[in-house]
Wavefront OBJ file of the C-alpha trace (Angstrom):
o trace
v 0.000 0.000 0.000
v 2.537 2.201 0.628
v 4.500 1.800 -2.468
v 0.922 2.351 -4.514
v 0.424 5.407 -2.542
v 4.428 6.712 -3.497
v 3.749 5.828 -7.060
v 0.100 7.907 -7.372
v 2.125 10.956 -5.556
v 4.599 11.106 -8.320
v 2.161 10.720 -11.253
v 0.390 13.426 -10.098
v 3.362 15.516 -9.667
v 4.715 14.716 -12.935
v 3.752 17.661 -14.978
v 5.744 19.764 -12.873
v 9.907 20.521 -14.522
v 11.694 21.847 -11.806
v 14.590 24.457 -13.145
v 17.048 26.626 -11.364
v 18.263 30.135 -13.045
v 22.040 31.018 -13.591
v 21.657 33.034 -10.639
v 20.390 30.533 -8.776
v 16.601 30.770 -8.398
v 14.745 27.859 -8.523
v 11.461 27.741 -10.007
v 8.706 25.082 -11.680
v 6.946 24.819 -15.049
v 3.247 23.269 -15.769
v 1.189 23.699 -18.567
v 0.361 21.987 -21.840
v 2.353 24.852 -24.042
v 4.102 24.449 -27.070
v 7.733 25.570 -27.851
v 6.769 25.963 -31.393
v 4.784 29.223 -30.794
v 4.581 32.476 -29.044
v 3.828 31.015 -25.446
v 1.728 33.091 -23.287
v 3.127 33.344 -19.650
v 1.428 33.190 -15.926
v 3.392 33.771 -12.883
v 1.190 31.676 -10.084
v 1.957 32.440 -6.650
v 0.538 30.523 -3.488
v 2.916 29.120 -1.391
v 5.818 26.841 -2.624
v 6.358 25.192 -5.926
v 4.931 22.167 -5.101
v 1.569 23.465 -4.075
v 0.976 26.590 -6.615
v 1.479 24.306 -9.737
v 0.794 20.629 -8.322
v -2.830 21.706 -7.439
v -6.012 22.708 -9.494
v -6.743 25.110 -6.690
v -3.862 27.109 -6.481
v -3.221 26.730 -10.010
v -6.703 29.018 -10.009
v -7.210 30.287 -13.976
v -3.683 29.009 -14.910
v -5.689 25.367 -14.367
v -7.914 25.671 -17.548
v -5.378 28.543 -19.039
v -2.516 25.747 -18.995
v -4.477 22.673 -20.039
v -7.258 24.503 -22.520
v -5.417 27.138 -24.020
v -1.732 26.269 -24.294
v -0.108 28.698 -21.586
v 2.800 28.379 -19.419
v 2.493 28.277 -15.762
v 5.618 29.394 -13.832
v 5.989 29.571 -10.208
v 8.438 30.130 -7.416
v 8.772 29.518 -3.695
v 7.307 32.713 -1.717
v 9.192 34.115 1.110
v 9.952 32.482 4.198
v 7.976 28.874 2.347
v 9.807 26.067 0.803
v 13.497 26.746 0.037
v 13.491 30.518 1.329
v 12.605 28.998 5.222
v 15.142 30.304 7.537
v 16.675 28.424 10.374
v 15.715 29.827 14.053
v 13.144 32.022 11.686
v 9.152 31.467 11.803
v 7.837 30.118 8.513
v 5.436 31.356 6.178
v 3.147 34.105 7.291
v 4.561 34.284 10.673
v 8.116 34.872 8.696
v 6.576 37.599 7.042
v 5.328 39.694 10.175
v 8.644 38.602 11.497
v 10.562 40.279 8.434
v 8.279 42.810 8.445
v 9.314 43.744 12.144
v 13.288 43.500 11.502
v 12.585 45.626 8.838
v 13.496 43.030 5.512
v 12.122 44.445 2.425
v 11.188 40.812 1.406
v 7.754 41.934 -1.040
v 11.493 43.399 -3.100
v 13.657 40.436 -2.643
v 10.393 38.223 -4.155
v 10.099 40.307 -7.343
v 13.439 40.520 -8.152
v 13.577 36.768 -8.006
v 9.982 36.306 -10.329
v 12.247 39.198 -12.258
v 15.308 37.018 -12.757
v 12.636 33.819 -13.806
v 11.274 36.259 -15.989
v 14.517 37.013 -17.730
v 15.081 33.486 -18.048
v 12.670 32.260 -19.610
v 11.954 34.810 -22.416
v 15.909 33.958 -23.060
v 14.644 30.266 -23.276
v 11.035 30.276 -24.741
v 9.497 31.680 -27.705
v 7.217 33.695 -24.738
v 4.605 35.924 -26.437
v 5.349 39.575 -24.801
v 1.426 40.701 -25.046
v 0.453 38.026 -22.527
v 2.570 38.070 -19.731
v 0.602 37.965 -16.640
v 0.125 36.871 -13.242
v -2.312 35.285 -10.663
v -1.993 34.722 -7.123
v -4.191 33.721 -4.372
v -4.207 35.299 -0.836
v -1.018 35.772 0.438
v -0.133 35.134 -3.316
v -2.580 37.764 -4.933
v -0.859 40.138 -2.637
v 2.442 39.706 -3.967
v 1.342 39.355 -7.348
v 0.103 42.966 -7.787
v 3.124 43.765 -5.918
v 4.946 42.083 -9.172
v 2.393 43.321 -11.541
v 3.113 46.894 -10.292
v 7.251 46.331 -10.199
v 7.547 44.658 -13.323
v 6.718 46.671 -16.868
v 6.239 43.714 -18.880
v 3.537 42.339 -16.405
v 0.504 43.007 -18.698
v -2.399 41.362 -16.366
v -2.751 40.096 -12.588
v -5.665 38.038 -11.498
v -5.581 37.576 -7.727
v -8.178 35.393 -5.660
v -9.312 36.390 -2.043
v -6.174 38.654 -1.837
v -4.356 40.018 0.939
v -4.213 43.543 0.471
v -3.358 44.846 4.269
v -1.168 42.757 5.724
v -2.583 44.389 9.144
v -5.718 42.827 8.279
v -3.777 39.205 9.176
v -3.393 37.572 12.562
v 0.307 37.212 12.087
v 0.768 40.771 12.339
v -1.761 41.225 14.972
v 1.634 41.738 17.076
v 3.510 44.069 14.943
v 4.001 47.555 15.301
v 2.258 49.252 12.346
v 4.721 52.016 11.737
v 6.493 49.899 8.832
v 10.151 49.592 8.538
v 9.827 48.225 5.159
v 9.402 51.050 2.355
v 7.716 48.799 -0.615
v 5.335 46.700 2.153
v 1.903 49.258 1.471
v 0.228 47.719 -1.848
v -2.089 51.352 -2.231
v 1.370 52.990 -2.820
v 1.358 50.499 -5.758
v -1.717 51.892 -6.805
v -0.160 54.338 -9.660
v 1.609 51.627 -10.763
v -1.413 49.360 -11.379
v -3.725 51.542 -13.269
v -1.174 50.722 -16.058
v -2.227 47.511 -15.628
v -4.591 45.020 -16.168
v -6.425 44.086 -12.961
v -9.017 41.420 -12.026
v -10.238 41.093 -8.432
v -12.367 38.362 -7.144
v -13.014 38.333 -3.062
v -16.323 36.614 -0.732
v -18.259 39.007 0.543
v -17.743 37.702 4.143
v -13.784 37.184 3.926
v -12.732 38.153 7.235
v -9.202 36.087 6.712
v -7.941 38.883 4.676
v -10.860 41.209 4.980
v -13.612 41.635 2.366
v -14.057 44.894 3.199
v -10.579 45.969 3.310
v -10.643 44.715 -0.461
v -13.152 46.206 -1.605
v -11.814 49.651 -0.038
v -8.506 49.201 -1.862
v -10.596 48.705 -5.207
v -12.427 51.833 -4.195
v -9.040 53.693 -4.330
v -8.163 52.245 -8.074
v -11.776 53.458 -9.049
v -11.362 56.788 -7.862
v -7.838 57.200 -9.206
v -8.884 55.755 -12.634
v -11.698 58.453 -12.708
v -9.406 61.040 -11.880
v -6.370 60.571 -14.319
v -8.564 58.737 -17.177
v -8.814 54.966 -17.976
v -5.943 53.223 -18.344
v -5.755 49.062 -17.728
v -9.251 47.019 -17.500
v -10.218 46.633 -14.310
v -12.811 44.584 -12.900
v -13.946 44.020 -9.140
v -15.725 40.963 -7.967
v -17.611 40.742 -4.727
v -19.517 37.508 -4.648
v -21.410 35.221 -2.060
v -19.271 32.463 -0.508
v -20.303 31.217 2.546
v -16.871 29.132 3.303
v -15.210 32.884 3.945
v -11.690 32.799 2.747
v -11.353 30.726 -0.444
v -12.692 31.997 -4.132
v -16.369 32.344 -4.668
v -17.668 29.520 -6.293
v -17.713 31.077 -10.377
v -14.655 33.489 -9.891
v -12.669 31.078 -11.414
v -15.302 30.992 -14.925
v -15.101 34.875 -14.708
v -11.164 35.560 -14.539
v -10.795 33.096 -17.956
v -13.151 34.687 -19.421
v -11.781 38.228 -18.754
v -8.078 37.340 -19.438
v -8.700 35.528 -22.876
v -10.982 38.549 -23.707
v -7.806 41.033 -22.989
v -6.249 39.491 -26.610
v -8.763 38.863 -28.786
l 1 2 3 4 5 6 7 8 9 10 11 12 13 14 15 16 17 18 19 20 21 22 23 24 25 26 27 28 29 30 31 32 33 34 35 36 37 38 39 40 41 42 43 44 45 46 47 48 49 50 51 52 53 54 55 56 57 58 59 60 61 62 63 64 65 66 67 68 69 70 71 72 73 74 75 76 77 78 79 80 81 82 83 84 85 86 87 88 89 90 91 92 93 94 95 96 97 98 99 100 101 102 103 104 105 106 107 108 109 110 111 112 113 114 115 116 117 118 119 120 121 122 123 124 125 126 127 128 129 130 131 132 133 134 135 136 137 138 139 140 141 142 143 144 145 146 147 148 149 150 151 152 153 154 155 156 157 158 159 160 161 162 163 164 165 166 167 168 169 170 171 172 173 174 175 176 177 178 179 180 181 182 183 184 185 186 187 188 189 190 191 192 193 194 195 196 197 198 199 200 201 202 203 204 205 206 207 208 209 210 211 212 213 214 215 216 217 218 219 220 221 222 223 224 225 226 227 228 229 230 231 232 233 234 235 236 237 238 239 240 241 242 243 244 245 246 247 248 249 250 251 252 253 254 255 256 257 258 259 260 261 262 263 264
């Protein structure tokens, strides 16, 4: 039994190529993509590796995106998860309140290294430069309009029941809010992401991250895109889920729909 169960862990993890840049970043592939044409490109960002590509969940739109419509799926371990742990350091979100408090700029240290995986595989891939975008969920959405709002050739980002205060978390229930860490406050991104494509999707009863909190922050894109004209498509959803933190049964239907419709 146990060898069955070893052999059904790897089949189901086969799909994922494991690489490591020049400068030393490792990072993981998934998708159904073709090297023969221009590739579109989605950064997915979760947790580690392991569980942003190697599950339909976290995979989020890059699930039917990567099996449906030929695009690449790319993903790295986030800070203080999977091979960025620290020893005598909490892990995960408790290593990011932690950071946060000994004033380590890690939201920086993350894009550069979805920068340098950038870099790497345009040099590698045929990687069509209209359709370079990025998803995350939660913890992930949050830094993945951090990376959408650092990174020029970031056309779209797609986030799922994101963070978008880290105050609003219990790890940083502790922490003293006066931040130490310049690039940490996502509505100073905000001038950044009206260049952008943006796609939102958040319960209406949230309170892990804060549905109201979200819906705030989309507030101040609204207001700003009224203000200095329309730039990148953005779209806000705010539906019923009554499991609170995960994405509302349908978001998923929605953000394929809106991404594909970007390009046509």
């Amino acid at each position: 039994m146990l060898f069955i169960c070893f052999v059904l862990f790897c089949k189901a993890n086969d799909s994922i190529k494991h690489f490591i840049t020049p400068n030393g970043i490792n990072y993981g592939i998934w998708g159904n993509y073709t090297t023969s044409d221009k590739i579109p490109l989605l950064f997915v960002l979760s947790g580690t590796i392991e569980e942003s590509l190697g599950s339909p969940y976290f995979r989020q739109c890059g699930d039917q995106l990567g099996q449906e419509y030929g695009w690449m799926c790319v993903s790295i371990d986030l800070p203080y998860h999977g091979k960025y742990k620290q020893e005598g350091v909490p892990s995960e979100l408790a290593g990011w309140a932690y950071g946060f408090d000994n004033g380590i700029n890690f939201v920086h240290d993350n894009n550069i290294r979805l920068q340098s995986v950038l870099n790497e595989l345009i040099a590698r891939y045929h990687i069509d430069l209209n359709r370079i975008a990025v998803c995350g969920t939660s913890r992930g959405g949050y830094l993945a309009m951090h990376f959408a709002a650092f990174e020029p050739r970031i056309n779209a980002a797609l986030v799922f029941a994101p963070v978008v205060n880290l105050f609003c978390l219990k790890e940083f229930s502790i922490i003293d809010r006066s931040s130490k860490v310049i690039d940490s406050d996502l509505y100073k991104k905000i001038p950044d992401l009206l260049l952008k494509n943006l796609f939102i999707v958040i319960g209406a009863d949230d309170k892990r991250v804060g549905s109201d909190e979200v819906i705030q922050f989309a507030h101040e894109i609204v207001k700003k895109r009224l203000t200095g004209g329309m730039l990148g498509n953005f779209e806000l959803n705010v539906m019923n889920e009554p499991k609170g933190h995960t994405t509302p049964k349908g978001g998923l239907d929605r953000a394929v729909k809106w991404i594909l419709e970007l390009n046509e």
